[in-house]
C-alpha positions in Angstrom: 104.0 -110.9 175.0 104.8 -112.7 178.3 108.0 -112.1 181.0 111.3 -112.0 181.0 113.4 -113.9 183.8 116.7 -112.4 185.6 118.4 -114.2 182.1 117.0 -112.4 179.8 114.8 -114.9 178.3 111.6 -114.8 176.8 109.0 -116.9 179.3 105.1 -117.9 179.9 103.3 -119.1 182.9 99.7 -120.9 183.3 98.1 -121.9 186.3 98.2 -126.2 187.1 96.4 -125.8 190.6 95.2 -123.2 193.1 99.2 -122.8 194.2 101.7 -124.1 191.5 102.0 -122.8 187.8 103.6 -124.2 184.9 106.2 -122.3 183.0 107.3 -122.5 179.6 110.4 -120.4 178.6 112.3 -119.9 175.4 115.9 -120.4 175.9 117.5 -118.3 172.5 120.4 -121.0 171.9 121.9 -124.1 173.6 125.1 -125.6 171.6 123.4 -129.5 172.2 120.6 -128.5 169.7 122.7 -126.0 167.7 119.7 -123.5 168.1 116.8 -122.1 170.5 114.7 -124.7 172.9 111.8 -124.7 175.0 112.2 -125.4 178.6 108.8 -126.6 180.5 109.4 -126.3 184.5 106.7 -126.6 187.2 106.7 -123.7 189.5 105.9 -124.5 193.3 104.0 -122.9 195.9 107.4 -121.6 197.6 108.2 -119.9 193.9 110.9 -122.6 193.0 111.4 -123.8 190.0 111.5 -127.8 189.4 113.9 -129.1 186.7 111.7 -130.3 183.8 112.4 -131.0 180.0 113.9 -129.0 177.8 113.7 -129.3 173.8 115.0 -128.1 170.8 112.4 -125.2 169.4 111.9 -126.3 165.9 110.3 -130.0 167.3 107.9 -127.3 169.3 105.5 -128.2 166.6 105.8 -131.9 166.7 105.1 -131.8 170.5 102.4 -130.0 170.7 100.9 -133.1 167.8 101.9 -135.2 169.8 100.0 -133.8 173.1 96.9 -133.2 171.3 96.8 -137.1 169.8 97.3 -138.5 173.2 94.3 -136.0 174.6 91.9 -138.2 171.8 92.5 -141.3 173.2 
């Protein structure tokens, strides 16, 4: 079901190495893609949050094609 961040929204986290995660949050509306997107930040050893992209949610489908065709090469 995941977390929740002090905003309200809707997030999940998976390990990248012994110390830094990766997080994945659901951001419920942003005007530039006149819905919901996907934000995917790398969280640090210290706890802070690096900027990373952020994506309208209905291409959430496309990208996740698109990572699993360049993981065949």
């Amino acid at each position: 079901m995941g977390q929740v961040d002090g905003s309200g929204q809707r997030y999940e986290q998976f390990l990248m190495s012994e110390d830094e995660r990766i997080r994945v949050t659901r951001v419920p509306h942003a005007d530039w893609a006149d819905g919901p997107t996907v934000r995917v930040q790398k969280v640090m050893a210290s706890g802070k949050l690096a900027q990373g992209p952020e994506f309208p949610a209905r291409l959430a489908g496309e990208l996740a094609k698109a990572l699993h065709e360049v993981m065949l090469d």
